[in-house]
N, C-alpha and C positions, 0 to 999 in steps of 0.2 A: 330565125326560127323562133317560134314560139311555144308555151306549153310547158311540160313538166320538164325539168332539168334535174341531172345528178350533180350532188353536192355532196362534200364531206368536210369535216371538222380537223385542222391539222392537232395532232399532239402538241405541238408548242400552245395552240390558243385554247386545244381544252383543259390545259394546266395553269394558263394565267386564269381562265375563267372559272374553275372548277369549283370555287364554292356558288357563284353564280348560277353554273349548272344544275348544282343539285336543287339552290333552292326552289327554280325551275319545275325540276323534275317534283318535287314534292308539290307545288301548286296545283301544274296538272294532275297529277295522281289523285288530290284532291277534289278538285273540277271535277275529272269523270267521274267518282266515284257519286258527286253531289246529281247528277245526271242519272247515272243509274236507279238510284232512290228516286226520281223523277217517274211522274207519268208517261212523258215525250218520248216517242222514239227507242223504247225500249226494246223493241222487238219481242215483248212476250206477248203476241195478243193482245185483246180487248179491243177499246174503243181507242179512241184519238182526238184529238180537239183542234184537229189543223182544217181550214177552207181551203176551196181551190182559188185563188184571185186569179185575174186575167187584166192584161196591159192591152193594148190599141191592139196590139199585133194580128191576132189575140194568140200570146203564151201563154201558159196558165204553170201557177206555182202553188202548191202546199205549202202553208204557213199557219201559227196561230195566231189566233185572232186577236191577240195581246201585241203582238208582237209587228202587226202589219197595223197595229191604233198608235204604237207607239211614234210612228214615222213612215213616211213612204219606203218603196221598194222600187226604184226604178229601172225598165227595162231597158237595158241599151241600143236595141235594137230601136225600139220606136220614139225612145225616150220619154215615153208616157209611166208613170205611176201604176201598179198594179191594186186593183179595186178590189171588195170583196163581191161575193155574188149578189146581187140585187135578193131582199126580202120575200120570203116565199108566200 
């Protein structure tokens, strides 16, 4: 079976890990919060700076355009690279 799985943390390893954990916990806390201050995906309205690409398939994915120069995105299905849209 594949897909999402339940998982839990025993008491014994989140106590040999627990300063590990927290510093964890504060990176991410971090992260998001550097995100939110972000234009991306905030969900407050406005505009957005994501393209639609498309792979052989044709799937098409939302991405920014930084982000799909920085390396390809390949699709597994056809295993082709997803492009951005051809020049209007």
């Amino acid at each position: 079976m594949s897909g999402w799985s339940l998982t839990s943390l025993p008491d014994a390893t989140a106590t040999a890990y627990a300063e590990t954990i927290t510093d964890l916990k504060r990176a991410i806390t971090l992260h998001r919060r550097s995100e939110s201050a972000g234009t991306a995906g905030a969900g407050g309205g406005g505009g957005s700076n994501l393209i639609a690409a498309t792979c052989s398939c044709p799937r098409r994915i939302r991405v920014a355009a930084g982000t799909l120069k920085a390396g390809p995105i390949v699709c597994t299905i056809c295993d082709t690279a997803f492009q951005p849209p051809p020049p209007a």
